[in-house]
N, C-alpha and C positions, 0 to 999 in steps of 0.2 A: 064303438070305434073312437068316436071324438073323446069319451071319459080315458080313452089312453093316450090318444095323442096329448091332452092336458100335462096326463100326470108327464108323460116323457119333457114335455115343453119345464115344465117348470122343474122338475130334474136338473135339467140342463143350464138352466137359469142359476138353481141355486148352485149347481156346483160351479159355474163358472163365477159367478162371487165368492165362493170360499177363497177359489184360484187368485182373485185379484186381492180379495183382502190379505190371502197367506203375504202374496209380494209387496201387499203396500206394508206388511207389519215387518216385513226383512228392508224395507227402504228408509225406513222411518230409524228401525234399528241403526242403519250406518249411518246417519244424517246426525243420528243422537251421538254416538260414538267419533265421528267427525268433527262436531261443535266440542266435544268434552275435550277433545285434542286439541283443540284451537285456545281452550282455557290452558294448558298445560305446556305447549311450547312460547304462547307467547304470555307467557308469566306477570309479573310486577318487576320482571328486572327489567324491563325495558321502561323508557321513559313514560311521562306521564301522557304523552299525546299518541304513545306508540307501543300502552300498552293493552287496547286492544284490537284484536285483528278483525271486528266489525264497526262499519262507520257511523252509525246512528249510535 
């Protein structure tokens, strides 16, 4: 009995990390696509102090 409850436990484990990794790999995805847009609207035609849209 305990050699199933194992296997069940860890089943569940790993599919619930696939779960999180699948959404952290679609979060990551807009975060990238987000920042690449932030290259693209705020250009080099804006001035030099204002052209880009992060402060560091």
């Amino acid at each position: 009995m305990l050699p199933v409850v194992l296997v069940l436990l860890l089943a569940l484990v790993l599919g619930g990390l696939g779960f999180a990794i699948h959404v952290l790999w679609w979060i990551a995805l807009i975060v990238l696509a987000l920042w690449l847009l932030g290259f693209v609207f705020r250009g080099s035609s804006a001035g030099a102090s204002r052209g880009r849209w992060y402060r560091w």
